[in-house]
C-alpha positions in Angstrom: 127.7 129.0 69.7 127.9 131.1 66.6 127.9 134.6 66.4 124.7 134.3 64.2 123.3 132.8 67.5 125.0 136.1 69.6 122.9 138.2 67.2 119.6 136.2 67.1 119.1 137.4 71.0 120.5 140.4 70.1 117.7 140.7 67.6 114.8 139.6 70.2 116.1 141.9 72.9 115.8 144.7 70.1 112.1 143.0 69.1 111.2 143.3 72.5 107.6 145.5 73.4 106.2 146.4 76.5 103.3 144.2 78.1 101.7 145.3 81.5 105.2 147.3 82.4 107.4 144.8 82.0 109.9 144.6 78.5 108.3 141.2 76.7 110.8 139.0 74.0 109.3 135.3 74.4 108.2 133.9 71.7 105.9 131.6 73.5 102.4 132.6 73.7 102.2 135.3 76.4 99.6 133.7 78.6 101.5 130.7 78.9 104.7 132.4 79.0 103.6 134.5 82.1 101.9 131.2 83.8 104.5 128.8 83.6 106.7 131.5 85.1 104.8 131.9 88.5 105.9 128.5 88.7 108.7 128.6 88.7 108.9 131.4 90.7 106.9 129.8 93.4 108.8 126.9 93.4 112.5 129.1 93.6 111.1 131.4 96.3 112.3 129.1 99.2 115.5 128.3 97.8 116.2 132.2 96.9 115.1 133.0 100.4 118.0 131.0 102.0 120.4 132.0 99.5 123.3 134.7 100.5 124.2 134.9 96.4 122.5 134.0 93.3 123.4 134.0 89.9 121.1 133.8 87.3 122.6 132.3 84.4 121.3 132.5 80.9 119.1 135.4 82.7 117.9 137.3 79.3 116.2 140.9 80.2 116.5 140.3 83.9 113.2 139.7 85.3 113.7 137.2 87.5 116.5 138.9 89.2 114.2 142.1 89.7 111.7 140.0 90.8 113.4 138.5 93.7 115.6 141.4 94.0 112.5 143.2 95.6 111.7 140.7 98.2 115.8 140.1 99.0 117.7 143.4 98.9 120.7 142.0 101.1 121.3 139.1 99.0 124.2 139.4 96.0 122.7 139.1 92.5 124.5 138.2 89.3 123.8 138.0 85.6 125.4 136.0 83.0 124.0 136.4 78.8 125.8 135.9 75.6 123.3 138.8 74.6 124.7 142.3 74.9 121.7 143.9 73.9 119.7 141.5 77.1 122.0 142.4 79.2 121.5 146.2 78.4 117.6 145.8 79.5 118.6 143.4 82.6 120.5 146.4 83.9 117.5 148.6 83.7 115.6 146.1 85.4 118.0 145.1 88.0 120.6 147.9 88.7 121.6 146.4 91.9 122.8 143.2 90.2 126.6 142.4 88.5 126.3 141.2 85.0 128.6 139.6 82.5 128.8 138.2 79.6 130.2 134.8 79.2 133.8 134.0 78.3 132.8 131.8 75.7 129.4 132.3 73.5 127.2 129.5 75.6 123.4 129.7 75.9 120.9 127.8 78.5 121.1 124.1 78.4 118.5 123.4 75.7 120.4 124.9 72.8 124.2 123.3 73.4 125.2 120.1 72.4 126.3 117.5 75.1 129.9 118.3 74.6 129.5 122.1 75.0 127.4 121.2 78.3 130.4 119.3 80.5 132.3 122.7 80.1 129.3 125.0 81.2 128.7 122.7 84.2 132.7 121.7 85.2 132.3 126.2 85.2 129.6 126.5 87.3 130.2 123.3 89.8 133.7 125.2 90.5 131.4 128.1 91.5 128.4 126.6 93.7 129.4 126.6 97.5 129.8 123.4 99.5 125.6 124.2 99.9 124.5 125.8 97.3 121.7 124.2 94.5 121.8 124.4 91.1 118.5 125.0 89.7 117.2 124.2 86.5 114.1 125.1 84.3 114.7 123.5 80.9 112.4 122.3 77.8 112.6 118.7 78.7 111.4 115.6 76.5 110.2 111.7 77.0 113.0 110.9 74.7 116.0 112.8 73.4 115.1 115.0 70.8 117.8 117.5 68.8 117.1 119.8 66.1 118.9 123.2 64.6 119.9 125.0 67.7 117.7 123.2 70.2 118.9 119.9 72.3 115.9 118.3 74.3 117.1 115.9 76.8 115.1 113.4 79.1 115.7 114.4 83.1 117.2 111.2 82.9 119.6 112.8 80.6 120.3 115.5 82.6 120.6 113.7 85.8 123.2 111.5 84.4 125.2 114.4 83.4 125.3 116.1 86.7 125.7 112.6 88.5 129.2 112.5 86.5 130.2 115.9 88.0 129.3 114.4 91.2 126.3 115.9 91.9 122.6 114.4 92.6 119.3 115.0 91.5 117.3 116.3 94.5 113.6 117.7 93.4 112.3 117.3 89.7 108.6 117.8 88.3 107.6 118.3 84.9 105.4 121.6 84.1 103.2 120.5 81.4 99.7 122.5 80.3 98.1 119.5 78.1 95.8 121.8 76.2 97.7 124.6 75.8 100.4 122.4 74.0 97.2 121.4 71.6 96.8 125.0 70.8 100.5 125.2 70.3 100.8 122.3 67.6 97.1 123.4 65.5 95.9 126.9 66.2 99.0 128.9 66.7 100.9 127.6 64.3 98.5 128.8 61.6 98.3 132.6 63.6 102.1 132.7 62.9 101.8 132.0 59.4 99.5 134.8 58.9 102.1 137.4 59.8 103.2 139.3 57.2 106.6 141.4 56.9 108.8 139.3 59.0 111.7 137.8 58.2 111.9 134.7 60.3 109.8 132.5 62.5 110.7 134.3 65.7 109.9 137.4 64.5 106.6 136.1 63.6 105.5 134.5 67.0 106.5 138.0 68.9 104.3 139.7 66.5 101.2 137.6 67.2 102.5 137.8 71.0 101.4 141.3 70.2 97.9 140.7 69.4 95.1 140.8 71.8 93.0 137.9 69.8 96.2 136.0 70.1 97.0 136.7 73.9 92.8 135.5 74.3 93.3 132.2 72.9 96.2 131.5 74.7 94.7 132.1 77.6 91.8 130.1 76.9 94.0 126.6 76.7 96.4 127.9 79.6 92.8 128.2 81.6 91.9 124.8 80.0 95.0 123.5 81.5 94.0 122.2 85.2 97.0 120.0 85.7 100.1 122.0 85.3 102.8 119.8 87.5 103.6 116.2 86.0 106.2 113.2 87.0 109.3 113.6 85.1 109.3 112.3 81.9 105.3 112.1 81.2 105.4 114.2 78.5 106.8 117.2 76.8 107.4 120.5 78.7 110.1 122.4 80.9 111.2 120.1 84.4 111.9 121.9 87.1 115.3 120.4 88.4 117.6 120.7 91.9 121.3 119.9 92.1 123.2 119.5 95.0 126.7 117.7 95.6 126.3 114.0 97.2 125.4 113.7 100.4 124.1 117.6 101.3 121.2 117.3 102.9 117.7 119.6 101.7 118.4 123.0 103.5 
């Protein structure tokens, strides 16, 4: 990645405003943000549970590691971000975890190209344990879709890269809020373009991020929003994916 990239996150940690106690840099409508996350959470907790190490990579102002950092005090926590300005709040956050910044300047899967994703994972299948998982939680498409700085892949996509690193696809389920992506495509696109003084798009979503009106509506379509856990590849939205190597059984 660019350093222009390096500096965009550097830019949304510095953005970042305080929401119910926690430090808040999404730019994806709050409600939503908040309720796809327990989740994913729910879904990690057994995995992190059996774990002895974790690593969180990609792991922006270090909330999920203080999350599960809580519950699990004895297991060993790790951080990777190209951001040094993230990685600054996910020490306050999570003091008891090791951070780093990346050798090279790679973000989560969704914004590398296909080419710069065989090096990240040939790094981190060198690192997972004859056991461990590699879990995923990426913006996920019915068909490849690529764009400035973003690279949405089918989990067919993704499960044939890992299957060439030898390893298999072992639980996948898309999280999808149908009415909530409707908001997303008519309403809130129109709220961001009524921001004034802001420089970019970003900067526009975390300012309407701020507003309470906002916040309401989003939470209207995320209540809207019954069905939350899809097949993969029915639709738009982030799949929640498990590696392991061949032939490790579910632990």
């Amino acid at each position: 990645m660019s350093e222009s990239a390096r500096e965009l996150w550097n830019r949304r940690a510095r953005w970042s405003f305080t929401y119910q106690g926690e430090s808040m840099y999404t730019i994806t409508p709050l409600p939503f943000y908040l309720a796809r996350r327990a989740i994913l959470r729910a879904r990690m907790a057994g995995y992190v549970a059996r774990a002895r190490r974790v690593c969180d990579f990609g792991c922006g102002d270090g909330e999920h590691l203080r999350y599960f950092a809580d519950q699990h005090p004895d297991t060993r926590w790790t951080g990777v971000d190209l951001s040094p300005d993230m990685l600054a709040l996910a020490r306050k956050a999570c003091p008891e975890a090791a951070f780093f910044l990346p050798f090279e300047d790679v973000a989560v899967f969704a914004h590398v190209t296909d080419d710069d994703l065989t090096g990240i994972i040939e790094n981190l299948v060198e690192r997972l344990g004859s056991d461990g998982r590699l879990i995923l939680f990426e913006q996920v498409a019915p068909y490849p879709v690529q764009g400035a700085g973003y690279n949405r892949r089918t989990v067919d996509g993704y499960r044939q890269l890992f299957a060439y690193h030898d390893l298999e696809l072992e639980q996948a389920v898309l999280c999808r809020f149908r009415f909530h992506q409707w908001f997303e495509r008519h309403v809130a696109k129109r709220v961001y373009a009524m921001m004034r003084g802001c420089d970019s798009d970003a900067e526009r979503r975390l300012k309407a991020n701020r507003s309470g009106l906002f916040r309401l509506l989003s939470r209207f379509f995320v209540a809207l929003s019954v069905r939350r856990e899809w097949p993969p590849g029915s639709g738009f939205g982030n799949a929640w994916m498990v590696f392991r190597r061949r032939g490790k059984a579910h632990g």
